[in-house]
PDB file as gemmi writes it, atoms N, CA and C in Angstrom:
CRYST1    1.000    1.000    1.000  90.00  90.00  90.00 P 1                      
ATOM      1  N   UNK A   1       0.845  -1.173   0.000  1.00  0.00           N  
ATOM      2  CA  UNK A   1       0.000   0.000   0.000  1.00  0.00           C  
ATOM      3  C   UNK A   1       0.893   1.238   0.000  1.00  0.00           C  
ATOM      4  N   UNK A   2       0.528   2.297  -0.393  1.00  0.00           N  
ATOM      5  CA  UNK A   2       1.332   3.240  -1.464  1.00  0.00           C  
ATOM      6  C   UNK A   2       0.995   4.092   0.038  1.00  0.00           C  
ATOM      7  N   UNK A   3       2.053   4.996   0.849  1.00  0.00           N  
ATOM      8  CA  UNK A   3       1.797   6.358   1.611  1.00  0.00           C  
ATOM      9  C   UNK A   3       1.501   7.356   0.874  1.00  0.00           C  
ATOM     10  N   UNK A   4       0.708   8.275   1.662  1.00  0.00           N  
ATOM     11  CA  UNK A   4      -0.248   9.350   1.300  1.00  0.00           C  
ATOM     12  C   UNK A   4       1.015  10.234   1.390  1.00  0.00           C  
ATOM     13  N   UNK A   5       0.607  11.184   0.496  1.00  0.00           N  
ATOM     14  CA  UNK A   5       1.639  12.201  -0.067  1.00  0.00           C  
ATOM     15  C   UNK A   5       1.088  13.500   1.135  1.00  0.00           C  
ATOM     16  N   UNK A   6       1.945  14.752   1.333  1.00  0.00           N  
ATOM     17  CA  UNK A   6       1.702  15.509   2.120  1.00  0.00           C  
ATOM     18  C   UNK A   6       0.587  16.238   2.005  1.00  0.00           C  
ATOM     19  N   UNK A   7       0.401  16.232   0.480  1.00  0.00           N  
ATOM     20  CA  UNK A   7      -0.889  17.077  -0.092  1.00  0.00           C  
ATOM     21  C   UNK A   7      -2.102  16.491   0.571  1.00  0.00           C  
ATOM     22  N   UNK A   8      -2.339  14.955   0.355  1.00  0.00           N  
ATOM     23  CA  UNK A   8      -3.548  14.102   0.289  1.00  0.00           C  
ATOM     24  C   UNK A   8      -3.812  13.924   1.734  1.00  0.00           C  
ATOM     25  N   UNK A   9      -2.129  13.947   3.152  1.00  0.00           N  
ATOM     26  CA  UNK A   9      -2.616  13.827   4.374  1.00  0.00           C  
ATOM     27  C   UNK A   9      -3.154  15.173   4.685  1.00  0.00           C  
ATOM     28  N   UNK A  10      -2.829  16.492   4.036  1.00  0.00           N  
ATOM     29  CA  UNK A  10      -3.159  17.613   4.115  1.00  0.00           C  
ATOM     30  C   UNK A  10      -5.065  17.895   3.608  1.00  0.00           C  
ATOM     31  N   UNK A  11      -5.138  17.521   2.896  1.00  0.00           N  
ATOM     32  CA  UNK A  11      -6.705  17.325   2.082  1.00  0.00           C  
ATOM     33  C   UNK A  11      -7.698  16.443   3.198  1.00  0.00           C  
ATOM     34  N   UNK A  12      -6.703  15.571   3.349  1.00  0.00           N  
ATOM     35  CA  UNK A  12      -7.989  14.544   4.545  1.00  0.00           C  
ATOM     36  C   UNK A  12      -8.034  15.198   6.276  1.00  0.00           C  
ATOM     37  N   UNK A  13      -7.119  15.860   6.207  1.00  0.00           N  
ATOM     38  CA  UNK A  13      -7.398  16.460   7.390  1.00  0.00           C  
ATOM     39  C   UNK A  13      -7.979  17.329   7.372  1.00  0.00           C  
ATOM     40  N   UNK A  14      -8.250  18.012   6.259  1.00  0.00           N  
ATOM     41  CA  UNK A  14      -8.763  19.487   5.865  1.00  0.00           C  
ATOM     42  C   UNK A  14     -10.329  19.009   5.829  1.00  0.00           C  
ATOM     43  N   UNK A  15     -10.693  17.876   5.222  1.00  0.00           N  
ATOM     44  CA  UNK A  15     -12.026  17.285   5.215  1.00  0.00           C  
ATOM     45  C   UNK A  15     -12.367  17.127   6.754  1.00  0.00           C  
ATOM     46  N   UNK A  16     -11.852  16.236   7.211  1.00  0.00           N  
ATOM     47  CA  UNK A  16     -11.949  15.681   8.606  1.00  0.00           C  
ATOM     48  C   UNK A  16     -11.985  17.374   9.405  1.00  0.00           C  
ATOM     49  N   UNK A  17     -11.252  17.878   9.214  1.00  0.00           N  
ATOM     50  CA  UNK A  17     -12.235  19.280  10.226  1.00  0.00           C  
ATOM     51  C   UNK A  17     -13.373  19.930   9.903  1.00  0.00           C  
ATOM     52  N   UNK A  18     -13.821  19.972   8.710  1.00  0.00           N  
ATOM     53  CA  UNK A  18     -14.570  20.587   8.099  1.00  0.00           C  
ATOM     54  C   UNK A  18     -15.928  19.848   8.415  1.00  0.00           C  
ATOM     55  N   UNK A  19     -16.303  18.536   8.329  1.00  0.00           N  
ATOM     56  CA  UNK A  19     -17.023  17.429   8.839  1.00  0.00           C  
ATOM     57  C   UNK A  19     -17.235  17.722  10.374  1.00  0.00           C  
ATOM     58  N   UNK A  20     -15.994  17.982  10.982  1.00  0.00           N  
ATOM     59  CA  UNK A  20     -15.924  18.019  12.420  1.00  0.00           C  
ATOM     60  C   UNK A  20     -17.014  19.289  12.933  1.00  0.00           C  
ATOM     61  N   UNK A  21     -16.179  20.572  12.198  1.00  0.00           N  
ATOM     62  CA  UNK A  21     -16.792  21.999  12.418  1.00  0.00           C  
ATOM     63  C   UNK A  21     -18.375  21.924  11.802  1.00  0.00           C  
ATOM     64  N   UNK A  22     -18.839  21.004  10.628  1.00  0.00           N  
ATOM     65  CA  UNK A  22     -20.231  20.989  10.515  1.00  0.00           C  
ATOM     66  C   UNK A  22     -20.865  20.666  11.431  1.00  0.00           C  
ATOM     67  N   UNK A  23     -20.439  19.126  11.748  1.00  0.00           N  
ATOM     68  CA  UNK A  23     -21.562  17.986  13.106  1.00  0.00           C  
ATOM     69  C   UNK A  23     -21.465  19.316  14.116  1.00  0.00           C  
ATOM     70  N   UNK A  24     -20.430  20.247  15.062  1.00  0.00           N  
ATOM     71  CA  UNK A  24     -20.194  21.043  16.046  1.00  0.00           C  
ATOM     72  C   UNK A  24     -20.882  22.036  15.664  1.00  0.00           C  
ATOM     73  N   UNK A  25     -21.500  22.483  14.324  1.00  0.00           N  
ATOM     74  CA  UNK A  25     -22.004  23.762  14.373  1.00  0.00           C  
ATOM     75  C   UNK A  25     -23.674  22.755  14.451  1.00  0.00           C  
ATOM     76  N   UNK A  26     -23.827  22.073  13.703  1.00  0.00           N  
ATOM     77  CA  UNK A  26     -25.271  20.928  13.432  1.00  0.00           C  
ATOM     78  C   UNK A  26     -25.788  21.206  15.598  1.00  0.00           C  
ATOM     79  N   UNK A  27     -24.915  20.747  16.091  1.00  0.00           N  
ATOM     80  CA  UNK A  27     -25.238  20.506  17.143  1.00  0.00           C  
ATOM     81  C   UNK A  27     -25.538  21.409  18.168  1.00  0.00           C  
ATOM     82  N   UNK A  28     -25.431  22.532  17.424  1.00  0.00           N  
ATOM     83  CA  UNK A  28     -24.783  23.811  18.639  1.00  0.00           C  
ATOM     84  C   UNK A  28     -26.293  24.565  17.953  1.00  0.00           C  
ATOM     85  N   UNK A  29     -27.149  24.029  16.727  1.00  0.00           N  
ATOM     86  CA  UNK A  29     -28.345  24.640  16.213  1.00  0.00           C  
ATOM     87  C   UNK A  29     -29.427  23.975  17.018  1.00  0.00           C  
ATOM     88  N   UNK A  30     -29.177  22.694  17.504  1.00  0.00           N  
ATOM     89  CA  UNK A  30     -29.905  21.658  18.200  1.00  0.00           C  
ATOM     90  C   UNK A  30     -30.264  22.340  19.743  1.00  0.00           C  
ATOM     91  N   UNK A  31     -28.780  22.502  20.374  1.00  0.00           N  
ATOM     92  CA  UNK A  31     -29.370  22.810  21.120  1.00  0.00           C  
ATOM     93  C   UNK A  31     -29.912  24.127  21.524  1.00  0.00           C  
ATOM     94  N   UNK A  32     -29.281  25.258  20.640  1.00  0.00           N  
ATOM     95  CA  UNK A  32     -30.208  26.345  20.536  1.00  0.00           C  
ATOM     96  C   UNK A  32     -31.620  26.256  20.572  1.00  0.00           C  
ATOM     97  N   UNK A  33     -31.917  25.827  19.416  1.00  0.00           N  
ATOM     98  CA  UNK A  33     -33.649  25.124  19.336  1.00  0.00           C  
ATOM     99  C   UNK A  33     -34.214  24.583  20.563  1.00  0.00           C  
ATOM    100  N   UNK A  34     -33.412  23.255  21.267  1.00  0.00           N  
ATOM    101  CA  UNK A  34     -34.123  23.072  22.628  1.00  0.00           C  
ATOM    102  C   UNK A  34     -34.326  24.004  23.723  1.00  0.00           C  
ATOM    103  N   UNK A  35     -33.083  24.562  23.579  1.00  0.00           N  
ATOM    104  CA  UNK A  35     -33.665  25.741  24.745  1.00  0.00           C  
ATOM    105  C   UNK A  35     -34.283  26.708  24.113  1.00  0.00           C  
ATOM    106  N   UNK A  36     -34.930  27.087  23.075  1.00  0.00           N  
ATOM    107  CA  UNK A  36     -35.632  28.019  22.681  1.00  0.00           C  
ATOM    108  C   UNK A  36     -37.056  26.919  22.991  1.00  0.00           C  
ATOM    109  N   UNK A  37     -37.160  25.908  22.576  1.00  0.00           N  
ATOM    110  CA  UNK A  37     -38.339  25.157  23.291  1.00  0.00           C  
ATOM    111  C   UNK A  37     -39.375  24.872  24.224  1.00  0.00           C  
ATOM    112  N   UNK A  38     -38.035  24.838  25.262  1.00  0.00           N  
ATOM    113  CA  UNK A  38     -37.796  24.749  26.846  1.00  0.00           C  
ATOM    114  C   UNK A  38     -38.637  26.244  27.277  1.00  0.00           C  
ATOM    115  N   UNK A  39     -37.733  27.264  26.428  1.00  0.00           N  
ATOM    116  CA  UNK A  39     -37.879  28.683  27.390  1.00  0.00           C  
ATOM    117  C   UNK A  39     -39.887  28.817  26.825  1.00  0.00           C  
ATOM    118  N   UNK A  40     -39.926  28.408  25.488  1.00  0.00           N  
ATOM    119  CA  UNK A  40     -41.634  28.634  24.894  1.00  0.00           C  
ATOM    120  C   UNK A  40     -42.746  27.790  26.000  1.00  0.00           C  
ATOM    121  N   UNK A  41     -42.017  26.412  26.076  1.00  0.00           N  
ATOM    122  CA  UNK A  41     -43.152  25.595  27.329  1.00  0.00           C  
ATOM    123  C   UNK A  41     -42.818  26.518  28.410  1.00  0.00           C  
ATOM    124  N   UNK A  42     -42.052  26.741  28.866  1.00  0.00           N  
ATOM    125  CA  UNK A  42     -42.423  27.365  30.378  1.00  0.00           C  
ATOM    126  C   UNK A  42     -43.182  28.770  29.999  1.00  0.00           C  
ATOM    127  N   UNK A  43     -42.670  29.477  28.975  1.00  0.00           N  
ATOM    128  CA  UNK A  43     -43.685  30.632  29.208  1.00  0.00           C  
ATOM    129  C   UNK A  43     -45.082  30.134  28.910  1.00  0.00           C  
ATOM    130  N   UNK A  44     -45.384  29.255  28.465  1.00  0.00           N  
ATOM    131  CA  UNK A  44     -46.814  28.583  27.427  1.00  0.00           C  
ATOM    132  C   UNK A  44     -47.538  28.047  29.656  1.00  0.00           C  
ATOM    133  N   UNK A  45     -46.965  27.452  30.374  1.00  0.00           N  
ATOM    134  CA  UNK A  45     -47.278  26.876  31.440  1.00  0.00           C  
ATOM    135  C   UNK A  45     -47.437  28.186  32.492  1.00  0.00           C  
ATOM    136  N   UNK A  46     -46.449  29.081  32.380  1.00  0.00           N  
ATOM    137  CA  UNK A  46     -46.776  30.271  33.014  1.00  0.00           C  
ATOM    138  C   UNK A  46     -48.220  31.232  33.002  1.00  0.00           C  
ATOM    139  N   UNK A  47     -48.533  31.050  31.637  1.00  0.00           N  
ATOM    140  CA  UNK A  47     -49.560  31.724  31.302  1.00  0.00           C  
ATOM    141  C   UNK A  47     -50.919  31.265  31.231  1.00  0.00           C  
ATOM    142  N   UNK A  48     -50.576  29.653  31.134  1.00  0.00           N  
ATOM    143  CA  UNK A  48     -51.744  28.286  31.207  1.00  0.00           C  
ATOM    144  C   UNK A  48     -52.207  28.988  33.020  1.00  0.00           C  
ATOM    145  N   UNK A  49     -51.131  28.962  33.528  1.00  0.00           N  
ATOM    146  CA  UNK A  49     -51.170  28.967  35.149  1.00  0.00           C  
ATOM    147  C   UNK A  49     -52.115  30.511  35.449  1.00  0.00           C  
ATOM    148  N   UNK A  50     -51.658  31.990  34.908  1.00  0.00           N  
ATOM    149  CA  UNK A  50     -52.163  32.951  35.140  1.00  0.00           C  
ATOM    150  C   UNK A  50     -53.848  33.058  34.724  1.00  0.00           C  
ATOM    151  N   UNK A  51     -54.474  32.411  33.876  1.00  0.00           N  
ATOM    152  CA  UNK A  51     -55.532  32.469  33.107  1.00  0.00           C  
ATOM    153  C   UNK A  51     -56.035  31.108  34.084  1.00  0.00           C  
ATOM    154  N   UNK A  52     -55.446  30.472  34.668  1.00  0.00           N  
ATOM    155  CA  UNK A  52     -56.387  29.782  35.469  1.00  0.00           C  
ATOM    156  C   UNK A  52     -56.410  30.064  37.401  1.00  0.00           C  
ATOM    157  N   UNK A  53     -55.431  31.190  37.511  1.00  0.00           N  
ATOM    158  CA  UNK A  53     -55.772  31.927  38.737  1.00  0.00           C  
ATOM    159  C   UNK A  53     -56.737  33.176  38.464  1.00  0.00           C  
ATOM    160  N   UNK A  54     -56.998  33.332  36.793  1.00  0.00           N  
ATOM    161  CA  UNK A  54     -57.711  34.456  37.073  1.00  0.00           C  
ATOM    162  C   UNK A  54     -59.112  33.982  36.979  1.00  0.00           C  
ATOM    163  N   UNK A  55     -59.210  32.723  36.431  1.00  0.00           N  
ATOM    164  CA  UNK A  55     -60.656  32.218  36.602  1.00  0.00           C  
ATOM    165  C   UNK A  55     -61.192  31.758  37.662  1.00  0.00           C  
ATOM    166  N   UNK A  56     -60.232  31.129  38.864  1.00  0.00           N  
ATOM    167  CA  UNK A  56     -60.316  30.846  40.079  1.00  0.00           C  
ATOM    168  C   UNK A  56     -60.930  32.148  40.858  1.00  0.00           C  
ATOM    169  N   UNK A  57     -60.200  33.382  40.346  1.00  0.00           N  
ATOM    170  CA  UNK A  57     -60.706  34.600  41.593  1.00  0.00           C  
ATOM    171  C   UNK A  57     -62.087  34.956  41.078  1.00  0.00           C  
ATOM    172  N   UNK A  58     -62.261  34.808  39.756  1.00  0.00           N  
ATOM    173  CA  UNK A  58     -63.997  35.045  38.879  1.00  0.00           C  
ATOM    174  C   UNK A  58     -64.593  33.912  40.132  1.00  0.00           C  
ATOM    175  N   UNK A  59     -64.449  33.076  39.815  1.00  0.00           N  
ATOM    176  CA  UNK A  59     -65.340  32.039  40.478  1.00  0.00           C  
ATOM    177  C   UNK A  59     -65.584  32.055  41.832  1.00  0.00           C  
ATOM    178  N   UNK A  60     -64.521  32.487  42.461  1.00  0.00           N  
ATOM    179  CA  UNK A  60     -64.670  32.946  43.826  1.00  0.00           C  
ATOM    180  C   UNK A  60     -65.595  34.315  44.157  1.00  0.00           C  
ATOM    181  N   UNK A  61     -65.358  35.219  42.944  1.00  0.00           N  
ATOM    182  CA  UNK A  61     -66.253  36.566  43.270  1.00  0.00           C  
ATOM    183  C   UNK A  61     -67.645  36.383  42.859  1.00  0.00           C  
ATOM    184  N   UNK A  62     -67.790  35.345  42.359  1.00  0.00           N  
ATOM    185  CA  UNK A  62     -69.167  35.091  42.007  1.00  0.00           C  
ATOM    186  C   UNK A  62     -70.056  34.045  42.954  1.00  0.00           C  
ATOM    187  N   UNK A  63     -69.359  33.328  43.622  1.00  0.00           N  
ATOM    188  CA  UNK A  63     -69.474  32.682  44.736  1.00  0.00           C  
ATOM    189  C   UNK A  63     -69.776  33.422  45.806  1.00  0.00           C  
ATOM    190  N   UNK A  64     -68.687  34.615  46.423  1.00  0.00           N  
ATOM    191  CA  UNK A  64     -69.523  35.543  47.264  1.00  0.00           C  
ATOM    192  C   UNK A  64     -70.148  36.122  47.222  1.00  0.00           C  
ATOM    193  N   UNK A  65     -70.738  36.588  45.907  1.00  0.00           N  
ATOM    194  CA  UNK A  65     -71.792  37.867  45.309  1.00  0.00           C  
ATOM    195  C   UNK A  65     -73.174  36.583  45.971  1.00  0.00           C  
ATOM    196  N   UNK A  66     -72.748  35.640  45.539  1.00  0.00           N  
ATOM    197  CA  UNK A  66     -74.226  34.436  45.763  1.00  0.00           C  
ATOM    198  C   UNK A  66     -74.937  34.175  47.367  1.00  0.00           C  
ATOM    199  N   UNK A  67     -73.070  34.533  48.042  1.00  0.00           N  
ATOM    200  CA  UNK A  67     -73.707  34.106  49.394  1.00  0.00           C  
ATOM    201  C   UNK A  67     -74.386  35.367  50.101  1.00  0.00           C  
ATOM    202  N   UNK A  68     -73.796  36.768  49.377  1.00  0.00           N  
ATOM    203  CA  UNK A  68     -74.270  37.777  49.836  1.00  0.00           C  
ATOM    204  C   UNK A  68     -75.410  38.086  49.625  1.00  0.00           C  
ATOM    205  N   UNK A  69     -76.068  37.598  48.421  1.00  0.00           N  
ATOM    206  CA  UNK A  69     -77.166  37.452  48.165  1.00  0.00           C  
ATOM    207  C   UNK A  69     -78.257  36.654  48.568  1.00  0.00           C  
ATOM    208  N   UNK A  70     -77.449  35.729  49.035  1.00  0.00           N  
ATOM    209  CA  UNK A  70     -78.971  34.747  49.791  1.00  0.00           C  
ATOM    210  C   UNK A  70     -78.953  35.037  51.258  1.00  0.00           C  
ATOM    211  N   UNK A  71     -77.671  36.247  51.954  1.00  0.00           N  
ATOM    212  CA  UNK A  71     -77.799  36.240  53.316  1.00  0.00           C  
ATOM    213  C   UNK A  71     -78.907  37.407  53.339  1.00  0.00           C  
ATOM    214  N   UNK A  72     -78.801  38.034  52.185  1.00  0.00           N  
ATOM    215  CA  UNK A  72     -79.858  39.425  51.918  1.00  0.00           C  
ATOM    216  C   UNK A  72     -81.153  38.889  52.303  1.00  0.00           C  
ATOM    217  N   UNK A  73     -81.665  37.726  51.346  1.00  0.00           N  
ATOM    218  CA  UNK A  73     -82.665  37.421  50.896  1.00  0.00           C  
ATOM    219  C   UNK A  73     -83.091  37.142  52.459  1.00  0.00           C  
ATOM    220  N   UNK A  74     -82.509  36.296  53.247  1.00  0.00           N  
ATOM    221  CA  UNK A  74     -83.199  35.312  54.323  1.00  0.00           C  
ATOM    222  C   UNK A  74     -83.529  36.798  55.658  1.00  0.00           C  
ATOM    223  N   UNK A  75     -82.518  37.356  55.188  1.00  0.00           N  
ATOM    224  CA  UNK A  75     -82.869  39.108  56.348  1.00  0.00           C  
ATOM    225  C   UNK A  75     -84.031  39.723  55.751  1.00  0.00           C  
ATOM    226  N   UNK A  76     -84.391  39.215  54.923  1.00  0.00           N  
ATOM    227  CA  UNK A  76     -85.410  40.459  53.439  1.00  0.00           C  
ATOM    228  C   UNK A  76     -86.433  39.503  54.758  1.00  0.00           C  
ATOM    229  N   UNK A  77     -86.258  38.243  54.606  1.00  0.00           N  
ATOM    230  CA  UNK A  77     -87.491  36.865  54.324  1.00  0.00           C  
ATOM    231  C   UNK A  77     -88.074  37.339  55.902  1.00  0.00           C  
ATOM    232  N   UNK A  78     -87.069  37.733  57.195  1.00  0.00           N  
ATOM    233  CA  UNK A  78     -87.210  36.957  58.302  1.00  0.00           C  
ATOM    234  C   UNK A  78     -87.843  38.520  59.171  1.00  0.00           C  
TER     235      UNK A  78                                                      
END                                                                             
């Protein structure tokens, strides 16, 4: 088997980084993307969360408007 001339070990190494620096940049888009993911679910759960404390306090103010209203009624009644 014939040795690689300086040019050709020069060329395959030149490939072999270039391969290297793609997969390292490939990967470095990956995980950009996940944490751009990551950061969208938590704000998406943050806001799931705010829209269901604000329906909780509706439900609660409508709950006391009810009891205030039937303590009216039974003082109206008695």
């Amino acid at each position: 088997m014939k040795a690689l001339s300086r040019h050709e070990r020069t060329s395959l190494t030149n490939t072999y980084q270039n391969g290297t620096k793609l997969m390292m940049n490939n990967l470095m888009h990956e995980d950009l993307a996940r944490a751009q993911m990551s950061a969208r679910l938590g704000e998406a759960q943050q806001i799931r969360r705010g829209r269901q404390q604000a329906a909780a306090r509706r439900l609660s103010r409508k709950a006391e408007q009810a009891a205030r209203q039937a303590r009216l009624a039974l003082a109206r009644a008695n």
